[in-house]
N, C-alpha and C positions, 0 to 999 in steps of 0.2 A: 662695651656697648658699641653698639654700628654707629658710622659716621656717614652718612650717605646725604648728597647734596641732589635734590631734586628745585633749585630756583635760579636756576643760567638764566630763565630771562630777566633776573634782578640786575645776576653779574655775573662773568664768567673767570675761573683764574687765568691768570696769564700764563700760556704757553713758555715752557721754559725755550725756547729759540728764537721768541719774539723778547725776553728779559734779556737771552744774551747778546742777542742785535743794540738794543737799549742803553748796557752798562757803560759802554764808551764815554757815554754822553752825560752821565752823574758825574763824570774822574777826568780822563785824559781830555775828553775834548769838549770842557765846561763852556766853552765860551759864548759869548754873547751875540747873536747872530747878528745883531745892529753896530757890535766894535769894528773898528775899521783897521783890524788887524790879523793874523795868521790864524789865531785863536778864532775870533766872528769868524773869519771865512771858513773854516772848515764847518762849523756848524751850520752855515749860511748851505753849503754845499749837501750837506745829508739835508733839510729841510726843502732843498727844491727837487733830491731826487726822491726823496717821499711825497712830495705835490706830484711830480710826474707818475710815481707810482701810485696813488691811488687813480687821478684821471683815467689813467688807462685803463685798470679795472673797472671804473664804472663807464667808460665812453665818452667822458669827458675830455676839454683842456684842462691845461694846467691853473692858467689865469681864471680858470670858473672856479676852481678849488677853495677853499675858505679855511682856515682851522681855526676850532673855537675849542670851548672847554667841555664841552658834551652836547646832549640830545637837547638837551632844558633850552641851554645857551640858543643855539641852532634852531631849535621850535620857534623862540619869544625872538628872536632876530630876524626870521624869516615872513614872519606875522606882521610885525612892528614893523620891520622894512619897508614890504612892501607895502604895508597898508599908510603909511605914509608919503613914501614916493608916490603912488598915484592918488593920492587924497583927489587931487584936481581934478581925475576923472570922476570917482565918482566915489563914497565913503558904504560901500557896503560891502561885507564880508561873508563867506560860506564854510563853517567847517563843519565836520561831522558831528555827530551826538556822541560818538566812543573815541575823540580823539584822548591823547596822552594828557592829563593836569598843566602839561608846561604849553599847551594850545589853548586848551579851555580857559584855562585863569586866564591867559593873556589874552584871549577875545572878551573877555566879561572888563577887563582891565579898559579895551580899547573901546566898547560902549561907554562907557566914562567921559569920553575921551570927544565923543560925540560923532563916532561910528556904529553902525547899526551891520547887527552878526542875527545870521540865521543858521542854526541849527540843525541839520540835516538829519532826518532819520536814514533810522535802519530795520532790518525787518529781524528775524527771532534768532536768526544765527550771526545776528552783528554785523551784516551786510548794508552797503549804502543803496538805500532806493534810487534807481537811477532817475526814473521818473519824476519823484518827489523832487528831486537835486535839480534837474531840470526847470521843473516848476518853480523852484525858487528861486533861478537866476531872474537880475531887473538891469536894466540899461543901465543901472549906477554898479556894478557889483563891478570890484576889482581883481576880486581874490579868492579862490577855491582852495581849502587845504583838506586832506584825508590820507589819512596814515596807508601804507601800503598794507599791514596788517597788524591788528590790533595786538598790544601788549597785554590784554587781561586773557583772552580767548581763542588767540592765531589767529582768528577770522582774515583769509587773506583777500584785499577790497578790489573790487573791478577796476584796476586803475586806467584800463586801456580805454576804456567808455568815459573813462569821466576825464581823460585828458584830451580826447576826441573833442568832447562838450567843449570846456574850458577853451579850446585851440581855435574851434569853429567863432565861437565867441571873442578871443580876444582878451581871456579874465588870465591872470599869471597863476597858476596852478603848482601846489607846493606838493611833496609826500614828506612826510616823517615814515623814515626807513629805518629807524632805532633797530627793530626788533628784526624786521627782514635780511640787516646786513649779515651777513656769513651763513644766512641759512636758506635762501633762496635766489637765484641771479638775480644781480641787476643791471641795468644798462639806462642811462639818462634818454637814450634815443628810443629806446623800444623796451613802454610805452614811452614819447616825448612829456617831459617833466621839466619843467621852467626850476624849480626850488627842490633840493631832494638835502637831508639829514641821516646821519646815522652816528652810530659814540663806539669808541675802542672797545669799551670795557665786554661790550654784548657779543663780539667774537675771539676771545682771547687774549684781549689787547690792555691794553692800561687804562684804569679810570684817568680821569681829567679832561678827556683829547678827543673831541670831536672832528666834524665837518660839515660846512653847508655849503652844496654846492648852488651857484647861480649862472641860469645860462646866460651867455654871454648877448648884452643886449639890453635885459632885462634890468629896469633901476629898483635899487633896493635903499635904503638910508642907512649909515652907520648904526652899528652897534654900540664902541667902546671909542670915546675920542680921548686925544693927549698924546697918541701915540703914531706912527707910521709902518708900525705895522700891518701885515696884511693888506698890501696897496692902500693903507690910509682908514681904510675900513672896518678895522679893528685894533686897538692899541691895547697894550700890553706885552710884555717880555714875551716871545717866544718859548715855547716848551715844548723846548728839541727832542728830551727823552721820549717823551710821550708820542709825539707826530712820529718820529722814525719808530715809535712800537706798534702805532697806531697802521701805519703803512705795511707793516711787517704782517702783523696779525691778517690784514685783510686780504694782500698776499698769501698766505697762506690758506687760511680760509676761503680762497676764490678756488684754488690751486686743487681742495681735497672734499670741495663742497660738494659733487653729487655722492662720492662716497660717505663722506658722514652724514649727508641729511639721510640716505638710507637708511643707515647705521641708528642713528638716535630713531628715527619713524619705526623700527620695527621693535625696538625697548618701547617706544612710546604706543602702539598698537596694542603690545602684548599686555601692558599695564592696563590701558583701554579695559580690554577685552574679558579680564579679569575682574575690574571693580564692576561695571557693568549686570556681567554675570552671577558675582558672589556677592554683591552686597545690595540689598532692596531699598526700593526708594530712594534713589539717585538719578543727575541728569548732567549727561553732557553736555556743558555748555559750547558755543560757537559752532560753526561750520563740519560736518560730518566729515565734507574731503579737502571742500577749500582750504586748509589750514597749515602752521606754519608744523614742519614735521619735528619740532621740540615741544609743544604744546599739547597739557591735555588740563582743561578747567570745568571743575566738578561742582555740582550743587547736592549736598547731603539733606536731603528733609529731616525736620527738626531736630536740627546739630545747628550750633552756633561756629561759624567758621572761627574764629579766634582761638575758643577750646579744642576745636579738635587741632588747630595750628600748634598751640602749644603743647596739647599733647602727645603729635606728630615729633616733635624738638628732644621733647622727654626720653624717646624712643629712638633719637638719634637719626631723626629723620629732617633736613630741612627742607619748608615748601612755603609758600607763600599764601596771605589771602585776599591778596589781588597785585596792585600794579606797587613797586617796591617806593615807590615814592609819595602813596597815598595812603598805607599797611597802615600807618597810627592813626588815621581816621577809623571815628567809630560809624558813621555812614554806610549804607552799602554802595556798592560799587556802581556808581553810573553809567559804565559800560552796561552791567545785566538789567538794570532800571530801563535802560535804554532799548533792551532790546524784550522789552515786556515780561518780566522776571518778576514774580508778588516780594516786596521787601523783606517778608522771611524763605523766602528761599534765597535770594541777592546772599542773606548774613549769612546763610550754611557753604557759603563758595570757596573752592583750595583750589590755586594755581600747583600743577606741578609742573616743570619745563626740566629736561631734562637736556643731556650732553654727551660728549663726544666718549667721557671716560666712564659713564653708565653703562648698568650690566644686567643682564635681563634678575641674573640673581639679585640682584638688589631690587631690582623693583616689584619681586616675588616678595622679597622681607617687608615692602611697601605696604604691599596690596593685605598680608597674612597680620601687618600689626595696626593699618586703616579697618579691616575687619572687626578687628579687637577692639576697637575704640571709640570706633560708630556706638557697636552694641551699649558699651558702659556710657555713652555719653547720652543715646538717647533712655537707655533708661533714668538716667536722674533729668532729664527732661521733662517737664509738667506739660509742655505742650504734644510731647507724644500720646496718643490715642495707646491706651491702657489693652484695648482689643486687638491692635494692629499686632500682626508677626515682627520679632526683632530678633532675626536669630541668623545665623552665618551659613551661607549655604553655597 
């Protein structure tokens, strides 16, 4: 049976030259970066030239750097921070309708709390209404977050207009870059970004090991106290293996990124252009161009996306049916709700996101066994029309 992985944007495997930068650091040089001895120092020393090297790569300093334990960590830090340090201005918050569960919960968490969040739309390919975003800011509003591009759809979001906004205003402006990091440039200055996140595991790197970066200036509130870590600002042991794979991966991944994002966009086009073509009653969901070049999210009419996920598995095919951290919901996805999607078309929804070591043949055996499975699936469907053509073409 094929084993073919079509869900990088869940996770990606770790580069074997980013494991072997890494292995040092499980064995010889375990030490604890906080011991105040030869052991701490060396580990102290790989974790500031991995601060230095991510900053560079993204335009940053080093003291803006943050390392946390992923996206999640990094989203609810960034939110929570800031929206505590300026309470005094003023207690209102702005994020999008499609951001990531680890935004949303935590803004629904901070209404609680006795902050007031307003929910930005977007229009039918998961773009932020600039206009609307506009009109929602109020003299009290502290805080604008919006992903740079969305994890269910690629939709990739105006970030330049809406940090423009934010900048003219005064409001500390966050991105969640989770899905963007290794697949599209970034740079903290252009567009200017107050709060930017992204996680290892999305470009080849190791799960666990984040970053949020904060420009300098900008007040934020602890995350994790007890500890001195991370200028004070986050306690917890340091996780050396992971930050120096973490650094590694994005190093390299900056290093080869306009050639692989080709690379995976024309697998991913070709996949496109196929299901499209050969199979009726489907729709592309998010952005035609704007989009991240690993992403391509389907809506199947009267197919239950879980079944056809599972059946996709069967076949040895892995995909997702939406964002990897909300998959055990039985809800449809808020992103396609969000972006005017009837609730049975949201449930017929398959992320596929693909990768650097995909192959157009593989995504031919994709397309030739999603063909296959549509047809068998909406025939035991009651809600398909008995009249409608179901047939592979």
């Amino acid at each position: 049976m094929k084993n073919i992985y079509f869900d990088h944007a869940a996770t990606t495997p770790v580069d074997a030259r980013v494991l072997e930068k890494m292995m040092p650091y499980f064995s010889d040089n375990f030490g604890n970066p906080n011991s105040q001895h030869a052991f701490g120092r060396r580990s102290v020393c790989a974790v500031d030239e991995a601060r230095d090297t991510v900053a560079s790569l993204i335009g940053a300093k080093p003291s803006e750097i943050y390392f946390t334990s992923g996206g999640t960590e990094s989203d609810n830090w960034a939110i929570r921070g800031a929206a505590h340090a300026n309470a005094q201005k003023g207690k209102h918050l702005i994020v999008s309708a499609v951001e990531h569960p680890a935004m949303i919960t935590t803004a629904k968490e901070l209404e609680k709390e006795g902050f007031e969040v307003t929910f930005a739309a977007v229009d039918e390919f998961g773009r932020v209404d600039i206009a609307k975003l506009e009109g929602a800011i109020r003299p009290d509003t502290t805080f604008i977050g919006v992903m740079t591009a969305n994890n269910e759809v690629g939709t990739i979001q105006p970030i330049a207009e809406i940090s423009a906004l934010a900048r003219e205003r005064g409001i500390v402006f966050f991105t969640d870059a989770v899905q963007a990091a290794g697949a599209i440039p970034l740079n903290v200055n252009d567009p200017a970004v107050d709060m930017l996140s992204f996680s290892g595991h999305k470009f080849y790197g190791p799960k666990g090991v984040g970053v949020l970066y904060v420009r300098s200036g900008k007040r934020i509130g602890k995350i994790i106290t007890g500890g001195h870590q991370e200028r004070s600002m986050r306690g917890g042991t340091t996780n050396v293996p992971g930050i120096v794979g973490l650094a590694e991966a994005l190093r390299l991944a900056t290093a080869d990124l306009s050639q692989n994002a080709a690379y995976v966009a024309s697998v991913r086009d070709h996949f496109i252009a196929r299901v499209l073509n050969e199979i009726p009653y489907v729709k592309l969901n998010g952005h035609p161009k704007d989009r991240l070049p690993n992403n391509a999210n389907f809506s199947f009419r009267y197919v239950e996306g879980e079944s056809l996920l599972f059946s996709l598995d069967l076949a040895g095919i892995a995909v997702s049916s939406g964002s990897a951290c909300s998959s055990g919901s039985l809800e449809p996805s808020h992103v396609l709700l969000a972006m005017g999607l009837p609730e049975g078309l949201a449930h017929g929804s398959i992320r596929f996101s693909f990768g650097k070591e995909n192959t157009i043949q593989e995504a031919d055996y994709a397309v030739d066994k999603l063909k296959e499975i549509i047809v068998k699936l909406r025939a035991l469907s009651p809600l398909f029309p008995k009249d409608l053509k179901n047939e592979v073409y």
